[in-house]
N, C-alpha and C positions, 0 to 999 in steps of 0.2 A: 581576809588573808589574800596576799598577792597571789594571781596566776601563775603558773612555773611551765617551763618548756620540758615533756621528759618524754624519755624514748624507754621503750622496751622490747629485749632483744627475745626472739620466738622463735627464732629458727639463723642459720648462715653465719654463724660467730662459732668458732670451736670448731669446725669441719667445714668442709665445703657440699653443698647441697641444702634444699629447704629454705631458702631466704623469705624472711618475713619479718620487717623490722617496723613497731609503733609508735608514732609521733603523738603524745597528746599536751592540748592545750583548751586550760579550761575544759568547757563545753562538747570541747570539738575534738575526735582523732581520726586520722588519718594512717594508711598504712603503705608502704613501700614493697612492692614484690610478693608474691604469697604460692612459692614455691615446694615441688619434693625434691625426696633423694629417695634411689634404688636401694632394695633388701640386698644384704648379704645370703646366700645360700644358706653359710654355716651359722648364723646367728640367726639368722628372720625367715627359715623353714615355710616355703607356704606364704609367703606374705608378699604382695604385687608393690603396693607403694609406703613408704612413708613420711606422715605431714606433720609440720608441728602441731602440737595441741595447744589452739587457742580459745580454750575455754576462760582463759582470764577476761576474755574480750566478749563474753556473752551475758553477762548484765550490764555490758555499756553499750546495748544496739543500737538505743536513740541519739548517742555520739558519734557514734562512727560516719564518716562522709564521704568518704570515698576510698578507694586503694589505686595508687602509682606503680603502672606496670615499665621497668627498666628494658627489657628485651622480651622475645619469647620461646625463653631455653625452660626446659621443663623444673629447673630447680629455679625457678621465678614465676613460673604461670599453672604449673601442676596443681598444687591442690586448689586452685580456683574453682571446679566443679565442688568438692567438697564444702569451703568455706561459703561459697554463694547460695549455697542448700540453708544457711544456716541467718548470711548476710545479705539484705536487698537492698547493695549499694552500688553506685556508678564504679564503673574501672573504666582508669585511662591508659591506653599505651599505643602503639605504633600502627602504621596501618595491618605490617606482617603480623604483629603480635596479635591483636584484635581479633586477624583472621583465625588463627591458629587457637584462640581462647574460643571463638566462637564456636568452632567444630567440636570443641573438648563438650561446650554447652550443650550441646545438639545430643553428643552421644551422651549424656546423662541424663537427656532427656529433663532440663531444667530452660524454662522457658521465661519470660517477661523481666530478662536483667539488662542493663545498660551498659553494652561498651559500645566506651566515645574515643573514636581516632586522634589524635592529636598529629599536630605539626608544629614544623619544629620553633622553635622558640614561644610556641603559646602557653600561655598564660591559666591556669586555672583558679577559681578562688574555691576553696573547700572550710569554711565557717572562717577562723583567725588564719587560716595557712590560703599563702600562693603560691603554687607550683610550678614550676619551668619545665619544662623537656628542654637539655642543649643536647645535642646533636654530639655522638661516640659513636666509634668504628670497633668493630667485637668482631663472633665468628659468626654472629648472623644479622640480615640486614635491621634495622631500625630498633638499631640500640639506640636508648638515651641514661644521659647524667641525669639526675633529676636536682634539681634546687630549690630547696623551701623556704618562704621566707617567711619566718614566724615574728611574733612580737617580742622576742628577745634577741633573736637576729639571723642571719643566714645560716643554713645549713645544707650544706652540700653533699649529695651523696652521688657517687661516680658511677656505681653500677659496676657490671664488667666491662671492662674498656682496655685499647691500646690505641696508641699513636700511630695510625696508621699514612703517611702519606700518599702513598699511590694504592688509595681500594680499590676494590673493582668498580663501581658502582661511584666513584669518582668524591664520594663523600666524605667526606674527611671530618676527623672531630672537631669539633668549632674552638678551637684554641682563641681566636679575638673573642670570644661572648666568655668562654669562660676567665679572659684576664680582665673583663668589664666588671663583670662577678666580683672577683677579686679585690678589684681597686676602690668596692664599696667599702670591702672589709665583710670578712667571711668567720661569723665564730666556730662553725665545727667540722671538718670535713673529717667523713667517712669516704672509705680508699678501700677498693679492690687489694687482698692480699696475693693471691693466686699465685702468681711469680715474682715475687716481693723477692727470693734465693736467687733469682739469673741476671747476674750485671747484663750493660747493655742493654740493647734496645730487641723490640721482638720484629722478627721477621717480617715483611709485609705481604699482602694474601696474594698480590702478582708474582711473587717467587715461585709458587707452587706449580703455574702455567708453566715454566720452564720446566720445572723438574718432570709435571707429567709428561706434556709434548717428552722428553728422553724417552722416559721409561716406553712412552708409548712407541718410538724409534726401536728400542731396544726390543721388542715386543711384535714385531712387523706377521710373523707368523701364527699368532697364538688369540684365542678369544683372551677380551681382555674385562675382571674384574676389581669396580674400581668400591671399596666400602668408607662411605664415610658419613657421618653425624646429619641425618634427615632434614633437622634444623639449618643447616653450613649452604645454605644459599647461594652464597658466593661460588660455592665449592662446587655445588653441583652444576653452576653455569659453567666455570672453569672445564669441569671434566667432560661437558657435555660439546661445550666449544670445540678442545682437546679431541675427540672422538671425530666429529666432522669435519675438522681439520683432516685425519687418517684417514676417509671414506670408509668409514662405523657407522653401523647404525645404533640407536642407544636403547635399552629397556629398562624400566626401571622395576628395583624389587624391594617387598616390603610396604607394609599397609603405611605408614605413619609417613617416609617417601612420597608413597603416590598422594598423601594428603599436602602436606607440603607444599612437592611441585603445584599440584591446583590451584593451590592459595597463593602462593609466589607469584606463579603465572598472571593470575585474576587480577592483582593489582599491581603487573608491571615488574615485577624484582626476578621475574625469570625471564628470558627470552630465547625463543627456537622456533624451527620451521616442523607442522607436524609430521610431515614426511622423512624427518629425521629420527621420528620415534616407532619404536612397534612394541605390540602387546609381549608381554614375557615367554607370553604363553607361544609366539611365535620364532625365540632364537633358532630353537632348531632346524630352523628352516633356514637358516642365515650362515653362509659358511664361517668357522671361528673368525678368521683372521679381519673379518667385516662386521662385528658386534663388539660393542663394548656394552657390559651387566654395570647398573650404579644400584648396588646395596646399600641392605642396612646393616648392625651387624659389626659394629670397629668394636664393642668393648666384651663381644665374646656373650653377648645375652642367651640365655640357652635354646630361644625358642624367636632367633633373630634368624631371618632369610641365610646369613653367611654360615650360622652355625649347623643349621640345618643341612646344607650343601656340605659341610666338612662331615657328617654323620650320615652321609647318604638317606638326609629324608627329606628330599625336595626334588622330585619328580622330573621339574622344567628343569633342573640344571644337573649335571652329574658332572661332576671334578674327574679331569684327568690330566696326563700329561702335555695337554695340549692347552691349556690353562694359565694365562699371568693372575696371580689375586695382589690388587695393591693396598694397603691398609692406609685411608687416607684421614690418618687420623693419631691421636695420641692416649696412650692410658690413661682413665681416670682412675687417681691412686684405689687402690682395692682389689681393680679388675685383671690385673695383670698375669693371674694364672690362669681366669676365666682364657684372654686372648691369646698368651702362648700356647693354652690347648687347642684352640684351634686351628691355628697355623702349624702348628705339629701333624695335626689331621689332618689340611692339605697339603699342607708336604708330604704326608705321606701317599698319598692321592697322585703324586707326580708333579703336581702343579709347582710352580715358582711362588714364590710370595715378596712381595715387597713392602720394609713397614721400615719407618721411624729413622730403625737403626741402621739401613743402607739406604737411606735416599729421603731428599727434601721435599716429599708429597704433602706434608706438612707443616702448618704453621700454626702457634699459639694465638689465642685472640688473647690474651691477658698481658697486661703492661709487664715489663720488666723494670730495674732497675732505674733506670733514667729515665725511662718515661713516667713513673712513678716520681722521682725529684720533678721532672717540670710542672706535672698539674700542682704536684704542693708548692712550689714556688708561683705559679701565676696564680692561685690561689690566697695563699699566706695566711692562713687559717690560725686562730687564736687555741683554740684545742682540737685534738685530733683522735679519732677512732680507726683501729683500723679493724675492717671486716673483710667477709667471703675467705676464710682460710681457716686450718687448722692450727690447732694455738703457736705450733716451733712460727708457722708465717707470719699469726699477728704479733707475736715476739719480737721476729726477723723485720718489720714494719715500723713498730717500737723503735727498737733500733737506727735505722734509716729515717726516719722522722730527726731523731734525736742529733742524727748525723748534720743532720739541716740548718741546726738550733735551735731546734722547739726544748723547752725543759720537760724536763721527766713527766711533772704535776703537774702537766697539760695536755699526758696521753693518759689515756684508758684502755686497757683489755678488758673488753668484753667476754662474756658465758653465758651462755643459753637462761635464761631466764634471771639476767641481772634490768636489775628498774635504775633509771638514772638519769637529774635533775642538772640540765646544764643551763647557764648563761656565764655574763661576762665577770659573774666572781669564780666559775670554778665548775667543774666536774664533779657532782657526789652521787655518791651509789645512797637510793632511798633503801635495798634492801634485795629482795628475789620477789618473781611471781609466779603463780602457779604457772609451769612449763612445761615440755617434754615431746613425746612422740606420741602421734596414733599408728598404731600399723593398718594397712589396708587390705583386706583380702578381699578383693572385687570390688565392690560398692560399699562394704560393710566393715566398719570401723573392728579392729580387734581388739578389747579392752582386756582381755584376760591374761596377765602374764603366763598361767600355766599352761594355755594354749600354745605358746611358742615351745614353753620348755617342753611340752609332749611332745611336738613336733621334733625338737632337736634329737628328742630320746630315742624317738620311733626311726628318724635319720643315721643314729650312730648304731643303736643298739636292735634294732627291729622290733617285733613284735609276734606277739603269739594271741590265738582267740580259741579259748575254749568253751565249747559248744555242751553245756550238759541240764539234761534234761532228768529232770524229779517223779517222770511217769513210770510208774509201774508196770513191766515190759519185761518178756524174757523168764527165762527158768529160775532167776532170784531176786526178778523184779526189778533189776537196773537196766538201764539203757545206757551204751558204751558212749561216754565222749566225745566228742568231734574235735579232731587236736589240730588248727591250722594254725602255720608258721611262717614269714614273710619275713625276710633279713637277716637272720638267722640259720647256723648250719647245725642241723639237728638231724640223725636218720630217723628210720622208721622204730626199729628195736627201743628207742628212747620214748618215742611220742608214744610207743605202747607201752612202757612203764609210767609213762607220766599218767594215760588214761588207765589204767590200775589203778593206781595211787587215788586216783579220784574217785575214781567206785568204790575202793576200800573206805573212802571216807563218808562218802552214803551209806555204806551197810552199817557201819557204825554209827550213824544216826547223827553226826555232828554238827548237821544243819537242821535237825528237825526240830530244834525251837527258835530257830531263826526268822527274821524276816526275809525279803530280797536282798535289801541293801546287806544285810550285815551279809546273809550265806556270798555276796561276789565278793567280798570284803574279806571274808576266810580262806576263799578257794586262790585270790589273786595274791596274797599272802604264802600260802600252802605252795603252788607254781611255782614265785619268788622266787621262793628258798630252794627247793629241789632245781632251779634252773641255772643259781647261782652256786652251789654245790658242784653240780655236773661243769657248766663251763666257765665259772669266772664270771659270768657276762650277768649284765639285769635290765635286759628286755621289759618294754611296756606288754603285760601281761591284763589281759581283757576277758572275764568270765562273762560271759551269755550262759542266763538260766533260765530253762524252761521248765514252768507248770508241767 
C-alpha cells in the first residue's frame, strides 16, 4: 500500500488556544506547536491549565521525530512540559522560544530533552519531512512560518503572523522566500484565522510608540502603569524606551515578566541601561511622576500583579488617585468581564485607566484581511485549511479563500479531532481520533469529569459537612452533630434542626445495619432533601462519620 500524507488536528481548530497539529508520513511523525488554553472560572473550577489529550500519539513513540515550534506564546509552547514527560524528542524553535521552553523545563524539573535553536531559513530533515523556519512578524520576537516539504508536496503552515513593515526589531516577514515557496507550487496552506473579520491591514507595532510617548505626555504628573502580555517583547522595549525618554525609572512586575525580560535580554531581543531599572520592591521610594510599573495582568487573571493591586492585595503598590493604568493590550475573547472588573476597581481606586477603547497602546499581531490575500496569493496553494480560530473565523476564511478563486472542494474545516489524507487528488477526511482535553490542576492531569462538576456545585451552590459521630456519649448516648456550612445562608435555629433530625435518626437505629459507605449515603440523602425543602437550593452535602 502507497504511503499517504495525513495530518491530525489535537488541539487550535474550533477555538483559539492549545495548538498542536500532526504530520505523519509513513514511518515518520512530526508535530507543529504543542500548545494550552486557560480555564474558565465558571466551567473549569480549580483547574490551572488545559492541554490537548494526545494520547492517540502514545503507541506511535518510535515515530514521532521531532516537534516544530512556531513562536513562544503559551498556546504554542505550554504543554511542552507535559507532553515531554511523556515524548523524548528534539524541539525546534527560535532562539526566544527555546529560552522561554527551557525555563518551563527547569521548573518541572524535567531534564535530558533537546532544544535546538534554529535560524532562519534552516533546514531540518526529521525521517521523510523537511522543515523550514521562514521568518514572520507576530506580537513577539521570533515567529516563524514553518514549511514542510513531504513526499506528496509542500505544506505550508504560517503560524500566527502579520505583515508587518516597519517592526521594531527591523525584521520583517520574509515575503521573497515565501513567493520562492510559492513558485515551487504549494499543495496545502494552513493560515492563521484570528482576524480573518477585520478588512485591511493590521496596525504596525511602531504606532504604539507614538500613542504611548501621548499618553505618557498626557500623564506628566502621575506614576505611571503600563500592563501588557509578558511574551510582547517588542512591547516592553517600546514601553521601556517610552519611560526614559520621560525620565522614569522602570520596575517590572510579575514572575513570568521578570522571566521573560531575562531571557530577552540574555539573547539580545531586549535592550536597556541597568540604571534605568530598580527593584519593585523600591518604587516607593521614587517620586510618582518618575516611575513607570510594566505589569502583568491585561486579561484580568485573578492572581496577576494588576489584579491584585485593584483588590488592595499587593503591598508594593497601592492604587490611588495619583495613578495612570494603561491596558496595553487587547481581550482575549472570554476574558472580558474578567478585565472590565478590573478597571472598574481601579477606577474606583481613583486612578485613570487607559485601554483599547480610548487610545492606540495597542496593536494586533494577527494578519487582517489583506494581509491574509497576499500570503495566499504569493503562495497559490492547491488546497487550503484554515486554522487558529474559532469556527464563525474558519468559515469567514472559507469564505475569503473562495473569494480568491480557490473552489469550495479544495477547502476543509477542520475540528478537534478530524484525521485527514491529503495530496494532489484531494482532501479526505479518514474519519476522527481519539481527542479532547486534559485539565490541569498543578502538575496533575484531572481525568475525572465529576471532579469538575463538584467543583462547579460547590462554586454555585456551597456546601455543607456534617460531622456525626456513632460514639456513645451523653444521657441517651448520642453525640450532637457538627453542622458546618460554607456558601450557603443558613442561621443557627436551622443548623439545630438539621442536627435533631440527625440524632433522631440514630436513636431510631437507621444506620445500625449499615456499613460506612451506605450510613454517608443515607445521611447525605436525608440532608438533601431537608435542604432542598427549606431553601430551594442543593448544596454538595458531605457526611463525616465517626466510630
Amino acid at each position: 500500500m502507497a504511503k499517504q500524507l495525513r495530518i491530525a488536528f489535537l488541539g487550535g481548530v474550533g477555538e483559539i488556544g492549545k495548538n498542536m497539529t500532526v504530520f505523519e508520513y509513513g514511518e515518520d511523525i512530526i508535530m507543529v506547536d504543542c500548545g494550552l488554553s486557560f480555564p474558565s472560572m465558571d466551567e473549569t473550577p480549580g483547574v490551572d491549565f488545559i492541554i490537548p489529550d494526545y494520547s492517540y500519539l502514545m503507541d506511535k513513540k518510535d515515530k514521532m521525530r521531532a516537534i516544530f515550534i512556531t513562536h513562544g506564546h503559551e498556546d504554542h509552547i505550554g504543554a511542552l512540559p507535559y507532553f515531554l514527560k511523556d515524548f523524548n524528542v528534539p524541539v525546534y524553535a527560535s532562539n526566544l522560544a527555546i529560552g522561554l521552553i527551557s525555563h518551563k523545563l527547569q521548573e518541572a524539573k524535567l531534564k535530558d530533552r533537546k532544544l535546538i535553536s534554529i535560524e532562519g531559513n534552516q533546514v531540518i530533515e526529521a525521517g521523510k519531512f523537511k522543515v523550514e523556519f521562514v521568518k514572520v512578524t507576530h506580537s513577539t520576537a521570533g515567529s516563524n512560518a514553518i514549511c514542510i516539504t513531504t513526499p506528496k508536496g509542500i505544506v505550508f503552515v504560517t503560524g500566527d503572523f502579520k505583515i508587518d513593515h516597519t517592526p521594531i526589531d527591523h525584521k520583517c516577514t520574509d515575503l521573497a522566500r515565501i513567493a520562492e515557496i510559492g513558485s515551487r507550487g504549494v499543495l496545502l496552506l494552513m493560515q492563521d484565522s484570528t482576524n480573518v473579520e477585520r478588512a485591511g491591514y493590521s496596525m504596525s507595532e511602531s504606532n504604539v510608540a507614538k500613542a504611548l510617548d501621548h499618553q505618557f505626555e498626557l500623564n506628566l504628573d502621575k506614576r505611571i502603569i503600563v500592563a501588557t502580555f509578558a511574551s510582547n517583547v517588542h512591547r516592553v522595549q517600546q514601553i521601556i524606551d517610552c519611560a526614559v525618554k520621560h525620565n522614569r525609572k522602570v520596575a517590572f512586575s510579575g514572575r513570568s515578566l521578570l522571566n521573560v525580560v531575562a531571557i530577552a535580554r540574555t539573547i539580545g531581543e531586549l535592550n536597556y541601561i541597568d540604571d534605568n531599572i530598580i527593584d519593585l520592591s523600591e518604587v516607593n521610594k521614587i517620586p510618582f511622576d518618575r516611575i513607570c510599573i510594566i505589569s502583568t495582568g491585561t486579561q484580568g487573571e485573578p492572581f496577576s500583579a494588576l489584579t491584585r493591586m485593584s483588590n488592595d492585595d499587593f503591598k508594593k503598590v497601592v492604587i490611588s488617585e495619583l495613578d495612570c493604568v494603561m491596558f496595553s493590550s487587547s481581550p482575549i475573547p472570554g476574558n472580558e468581564k474578567m478585565i472590565y472588573t478590573v478597571i472598574n476597581k481601579l477606577s474606583q481606586k481613583g486612578a485613570s485607566v487607559v485601554y483599547k477603547a480610548l487610545s492606540e497602546i495597542h496593536v494586533s499581531g494577527h494578519a487582517c484581511q489583506e494581509e491574509l490575500k497576499l500570503m495566499f496569493r504569493l503562495l497559490n496553494p492547491l488546497y487550503f485549511i484554515p486554522v487558529h480560530g474559532e469556527f464563525r473565523h474558519l468559515k469567514a476564511h472559507k469564505e475569503l479563500a473562495m473569494s480568491l478563486g480557490m473552489s469550495e472542494d479544495h477547502i476543509f474545516l477542520p475540528q478537534i479531532g478530524n484525521y485527514v489524507e491529503v495530496d494532489k487528488s484531494g482532501i479526505k477526511q479518514l474519519g476522527n481520533i481519539k481527542s479532547g482535553i486534559m485539565l490541569l490542576d498543578g502538575s496533575i492531569a484531572v481525568e475525572d469529569e465529576m471532579l469538575i462538576i463538584d467543583r462547579k456545585k460547590l462554586s454555585e451552590d456551597g456546601f455543607i459537612i456534617a460531622i456525626i459521630s456513632t460514639n456513645i456519649s451523653g444521657d441517651d448516648g448520642i453525640i450532637q452533630p457538627i453542622i458546618i456550612v460554607r456558601g450557603i445562608n443558613i442561621n443557627d435555629k436551622f443548623k439545630e434542626e438539621l442536627s435533631q433530625d440527625i440524632m433522631e435518626e440514630l436513636r431510631n437505629g437507621s444506620i445500625d445495619d449499615c456499613d460506612i459507605n451506605s450510613a454517608k449515603r443515607f445521611f447525605r440523602k436525608t440532608i438533601a432533601k431537608k435542604l432542598f425543602q427549606k431553601l430551594k437550593r442543593r448544596p454538595m452535602v458531605i457526611p463525616i462519620i465517626l466510630d
